[in-house]
C-alpha positions as CSV (number, residue, x, y, z in Angstrom):
1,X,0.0,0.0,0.0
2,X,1.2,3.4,-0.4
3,X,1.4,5.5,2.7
4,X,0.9,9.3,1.8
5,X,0.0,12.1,4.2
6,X,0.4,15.7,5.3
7,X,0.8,17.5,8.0
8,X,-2.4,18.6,9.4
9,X,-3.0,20.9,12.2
10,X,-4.3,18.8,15.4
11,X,-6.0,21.5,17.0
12,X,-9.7,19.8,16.7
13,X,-8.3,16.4,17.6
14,X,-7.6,13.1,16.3
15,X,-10.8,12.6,14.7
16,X,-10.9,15.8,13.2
17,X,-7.2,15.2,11.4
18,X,-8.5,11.4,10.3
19,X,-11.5,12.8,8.2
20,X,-9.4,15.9,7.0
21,X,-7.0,13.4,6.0
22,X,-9.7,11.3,3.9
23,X,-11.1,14.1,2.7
24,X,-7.6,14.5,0.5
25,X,-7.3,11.1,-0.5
26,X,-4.8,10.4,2.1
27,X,-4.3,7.1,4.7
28,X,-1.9,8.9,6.8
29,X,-0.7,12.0,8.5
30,X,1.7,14.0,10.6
31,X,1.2,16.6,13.4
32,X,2.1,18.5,16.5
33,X,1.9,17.3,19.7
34,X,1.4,21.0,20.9
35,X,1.8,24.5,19.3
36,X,5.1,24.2,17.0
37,X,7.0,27.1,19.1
38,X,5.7,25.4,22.5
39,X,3.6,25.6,25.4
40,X,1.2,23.2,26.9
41,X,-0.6,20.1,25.3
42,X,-4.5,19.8,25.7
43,X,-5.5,17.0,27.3
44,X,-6.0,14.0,25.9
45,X,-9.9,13.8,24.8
46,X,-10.2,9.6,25.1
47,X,-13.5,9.2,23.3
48,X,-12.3,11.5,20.8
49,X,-9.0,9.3,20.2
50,X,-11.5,6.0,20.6
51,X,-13.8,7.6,17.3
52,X,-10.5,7.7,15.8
53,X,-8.8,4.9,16.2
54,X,-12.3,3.0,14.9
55,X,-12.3,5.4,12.1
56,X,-8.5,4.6,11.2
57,X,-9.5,0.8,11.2
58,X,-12.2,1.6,8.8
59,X,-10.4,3.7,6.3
60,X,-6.8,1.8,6.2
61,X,-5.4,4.8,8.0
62,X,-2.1,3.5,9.1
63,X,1.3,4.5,10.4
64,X,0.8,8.5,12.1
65,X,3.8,10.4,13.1
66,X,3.5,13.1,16.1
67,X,6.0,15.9,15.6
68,X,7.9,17.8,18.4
69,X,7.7,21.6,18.6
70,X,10.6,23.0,16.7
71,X,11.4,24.9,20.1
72,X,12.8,21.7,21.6
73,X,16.1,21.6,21.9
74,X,18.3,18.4,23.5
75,X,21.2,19.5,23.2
76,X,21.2,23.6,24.2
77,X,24.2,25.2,26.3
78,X,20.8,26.2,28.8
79,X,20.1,23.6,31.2
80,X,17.0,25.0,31.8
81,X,16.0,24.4,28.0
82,X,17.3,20.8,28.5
83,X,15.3,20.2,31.1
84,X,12.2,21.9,29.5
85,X,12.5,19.9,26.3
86,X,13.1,16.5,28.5
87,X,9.6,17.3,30.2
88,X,8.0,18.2,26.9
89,X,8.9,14.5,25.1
90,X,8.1,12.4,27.8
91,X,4.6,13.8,28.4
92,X,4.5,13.9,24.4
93,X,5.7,9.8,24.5
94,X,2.7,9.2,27.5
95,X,0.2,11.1,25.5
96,X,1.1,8.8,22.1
97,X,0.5,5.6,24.4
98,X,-3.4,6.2,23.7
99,X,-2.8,5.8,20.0
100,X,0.3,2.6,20.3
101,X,2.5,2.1,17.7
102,X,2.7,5.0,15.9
103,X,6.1,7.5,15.1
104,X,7.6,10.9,16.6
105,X,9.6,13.2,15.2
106,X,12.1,15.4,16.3
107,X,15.0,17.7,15.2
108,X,18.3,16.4,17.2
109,X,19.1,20.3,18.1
110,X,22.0,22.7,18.1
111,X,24.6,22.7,19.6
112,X,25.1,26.3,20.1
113,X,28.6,26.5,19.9
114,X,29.3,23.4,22.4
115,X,30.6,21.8,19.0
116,X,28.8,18.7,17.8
117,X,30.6,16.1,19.7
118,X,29.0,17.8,23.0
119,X,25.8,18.1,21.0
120,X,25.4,14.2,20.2
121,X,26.2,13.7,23.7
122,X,23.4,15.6,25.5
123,X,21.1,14.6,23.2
124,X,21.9,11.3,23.4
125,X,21.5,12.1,27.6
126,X,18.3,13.4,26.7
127,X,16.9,9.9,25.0
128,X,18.4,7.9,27.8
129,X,16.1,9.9,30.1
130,X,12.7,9.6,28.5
131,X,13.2,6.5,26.5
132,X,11.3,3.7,28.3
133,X,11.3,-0.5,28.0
134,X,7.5,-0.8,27.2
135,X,6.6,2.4,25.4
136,X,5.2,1.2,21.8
137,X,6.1,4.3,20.0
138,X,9.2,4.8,17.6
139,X,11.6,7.5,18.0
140,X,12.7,9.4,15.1
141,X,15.4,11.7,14.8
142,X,15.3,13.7,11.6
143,X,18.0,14.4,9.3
144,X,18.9,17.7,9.1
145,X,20.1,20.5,6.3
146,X,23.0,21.5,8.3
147,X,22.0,25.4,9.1
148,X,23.8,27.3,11.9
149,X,25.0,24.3,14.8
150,X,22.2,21.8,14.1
151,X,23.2,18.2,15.1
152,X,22.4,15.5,12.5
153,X,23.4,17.3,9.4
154,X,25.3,14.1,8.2
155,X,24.0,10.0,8.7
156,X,27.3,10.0,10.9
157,X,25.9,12.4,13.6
158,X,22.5,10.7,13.6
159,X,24.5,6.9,14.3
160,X,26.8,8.4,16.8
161,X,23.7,9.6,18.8
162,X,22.0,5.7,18.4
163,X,25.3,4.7,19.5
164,X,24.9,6.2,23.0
165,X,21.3,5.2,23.6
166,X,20.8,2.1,25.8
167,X,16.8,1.6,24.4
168,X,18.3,2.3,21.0
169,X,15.2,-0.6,19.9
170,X,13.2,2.4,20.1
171,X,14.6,4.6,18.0
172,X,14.4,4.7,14.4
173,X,15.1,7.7,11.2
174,X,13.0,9.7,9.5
175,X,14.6,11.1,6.5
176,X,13.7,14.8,4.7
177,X,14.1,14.7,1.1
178,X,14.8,18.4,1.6
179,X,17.3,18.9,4.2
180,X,19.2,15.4,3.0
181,X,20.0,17.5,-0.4
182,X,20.3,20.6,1.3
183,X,22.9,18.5,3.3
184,X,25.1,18.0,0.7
185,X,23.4,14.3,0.0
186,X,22.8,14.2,-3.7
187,X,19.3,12.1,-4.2
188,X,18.7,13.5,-7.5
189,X,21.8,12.2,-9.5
190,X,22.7,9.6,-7.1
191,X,19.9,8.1,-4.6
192,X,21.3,4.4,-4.6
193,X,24.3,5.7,-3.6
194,X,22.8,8.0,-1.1
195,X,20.8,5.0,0.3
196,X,24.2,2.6,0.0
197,X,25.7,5.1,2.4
198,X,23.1,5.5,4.7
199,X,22.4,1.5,5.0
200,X,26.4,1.4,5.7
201,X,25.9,3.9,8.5
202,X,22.8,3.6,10.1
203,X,21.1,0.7,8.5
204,X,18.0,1.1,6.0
205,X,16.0,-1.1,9.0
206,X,16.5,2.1,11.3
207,X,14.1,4.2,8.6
208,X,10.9,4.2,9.2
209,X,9.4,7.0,7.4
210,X,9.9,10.1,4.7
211,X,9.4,13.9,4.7
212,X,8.8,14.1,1.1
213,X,9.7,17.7,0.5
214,X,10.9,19.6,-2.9
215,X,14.1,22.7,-1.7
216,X,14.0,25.9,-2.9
217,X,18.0,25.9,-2.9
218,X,20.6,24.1,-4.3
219,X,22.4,20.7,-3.6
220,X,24.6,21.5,-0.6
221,X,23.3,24.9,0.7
222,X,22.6,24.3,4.1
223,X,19.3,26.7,4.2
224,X,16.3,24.0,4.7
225,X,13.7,25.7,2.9
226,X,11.1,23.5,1.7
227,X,9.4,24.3,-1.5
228,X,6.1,22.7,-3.2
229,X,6.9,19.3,-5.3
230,X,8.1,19.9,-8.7
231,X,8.7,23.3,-8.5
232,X,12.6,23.2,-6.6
233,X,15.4,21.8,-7.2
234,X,14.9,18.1,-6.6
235,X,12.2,18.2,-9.4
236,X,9.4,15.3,-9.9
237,X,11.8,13.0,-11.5
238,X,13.7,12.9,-8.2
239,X,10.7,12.8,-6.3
240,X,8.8,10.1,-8.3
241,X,12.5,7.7,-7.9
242,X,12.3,8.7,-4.1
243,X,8.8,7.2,-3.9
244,X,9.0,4.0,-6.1
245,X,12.6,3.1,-4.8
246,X,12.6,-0.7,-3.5
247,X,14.0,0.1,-0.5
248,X,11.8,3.1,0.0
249,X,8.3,2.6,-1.3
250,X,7.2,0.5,1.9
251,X,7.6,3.6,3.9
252,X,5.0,6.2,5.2
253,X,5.1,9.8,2.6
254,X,4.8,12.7,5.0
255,X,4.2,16.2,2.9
256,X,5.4,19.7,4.2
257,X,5.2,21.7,1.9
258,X,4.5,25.3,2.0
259,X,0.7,24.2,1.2
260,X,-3.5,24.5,2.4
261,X,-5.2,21.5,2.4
262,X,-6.6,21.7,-0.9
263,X,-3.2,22.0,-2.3
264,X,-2.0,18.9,-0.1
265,X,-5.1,17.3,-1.8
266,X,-3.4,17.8,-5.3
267,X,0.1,16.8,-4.4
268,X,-0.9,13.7,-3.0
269,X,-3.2,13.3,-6.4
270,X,0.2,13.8,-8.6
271,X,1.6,11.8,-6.4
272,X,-0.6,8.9,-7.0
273,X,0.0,9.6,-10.6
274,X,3.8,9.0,-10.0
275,X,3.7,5.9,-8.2
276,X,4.3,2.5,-9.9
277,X,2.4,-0.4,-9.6
């Protein structure tokens, strides 16, 4: 089956992001645990999670990722941030036990001058802290453009974190189309090779889903802008190899694009178009 989604704003629930997700033609979806620059969650609405999960079973609606505020930050010089974005997983992790085996996202951090070595290391501290045996949801860390001091701007970064991570069963990859070519990771002339790499690294088996994002820059820039499909500088040819690869097609499609819904709605429709039998 192919897996393809959006992100979809969860303010109205988990039913409310199921049917907006039908409504587009899609069988799964991405979102924010709480408002992308932080603050509080609301709390967990259980008969609107039980509509959902019955309306999921329906409609094939498989595989949902929760993202983590892009305000989080594991490895920050500030304690006090530290501590605020340990807090803010593990209630996120409790809070995705009511819908069990699904996928969260989050950007490793920056390091903030520390240098990357001390970077990998507190975030690594940070994952040893919230990570627990019998949680049923995957960990993803995302790979990253490379902008300022982020922390996962190469598949060496990403394994040296998994590395220091005792529950490292729980984490896996999720891998932006974007920010790996804005990374310096050439997917348009040479995704085998990109994929040969990352399998020597990390392990294909540690990716468990895709940001399927066009870049309004160029290969190597560092600058993680995301642009709509088609109209960057990955193009549709890239974009359709991405998503019929052998070793990639299996995998959940999470859009972010600069889009409304409707427009989400027609991407996933050219998307359909693209994908072989």
């Amino acid at each position: 089956m192919f897996q393809i989604g959006c992100h979809l704003s969860a303010s109205r629930g988990f039913l409310a992001m199921g049917r907006d997700a039908l409504k587009i033609s899609a069988n799964t979806f991405q979102f924010f645990t709480r408002n992308p620059r932080g603050g509080s969650a609301k709390d967990i609405d259980l008969d609107d999670v039980a509509a959902f999960r019955a309306l999921a079973q329906k409609n094939g609606i498989q595989t949902i990722l929760a993202h983590a505020p892009y305000t989080l930050n594991a490895c920050a010089a500030n304690p006090s941030v530290r501590d605020f974005t340990r807090r803010t997983m593990a209630d996120d992790l409790r809070r995705m036990e009511h819908v069990p085996g699904n996928l969260y996202n989050f950007h490793p951090g920056s390091h903030v001058q520390q240098g990357a070595e001390k970077g990998i290391e507190l975030i690594a501290d940070t994952l040893n802290a919230i990570l627990t045996p019998t949680q049923r949801t995957t960990v993803l860390l995302e790979t990253m453009a490379g902008k300022g001091s982020e922390v996962g701007r190469s598949f060496e970064e990403i394994r040296a974190i998994i590395d220091r991570v005792a529950l490292s069963d729980k984490l896996g990859v999720c891998l932006d189309t974007c920010h790996v070519h804005d990374a310096g990771y050439d997917i348009v002339g040479d995704l085998d090779g990109v994929l040969e790499r990352f399998d020597a690294v990390i392990g294909l088996d540690r990716l468990k889903a895709i940001h399927l994002n066009d870049s309004k820059n160029p290969l190597a820039s560092h600058k993680d802008r995301h642009e709509l499909l088609g109209q960057g500088s990955l193009g549709l040819q890239a974009i359709a190899r991405v998503i019929n690869h052998p070793r990639l097609r299996h995998l959940p499609f999470f859009l972010e694009t600069p889009n409304d819904l409707a427009g989400y709605g027609r991407e996933i429709a050219l998307l359909k178009t693209l994908r072989e039998p």
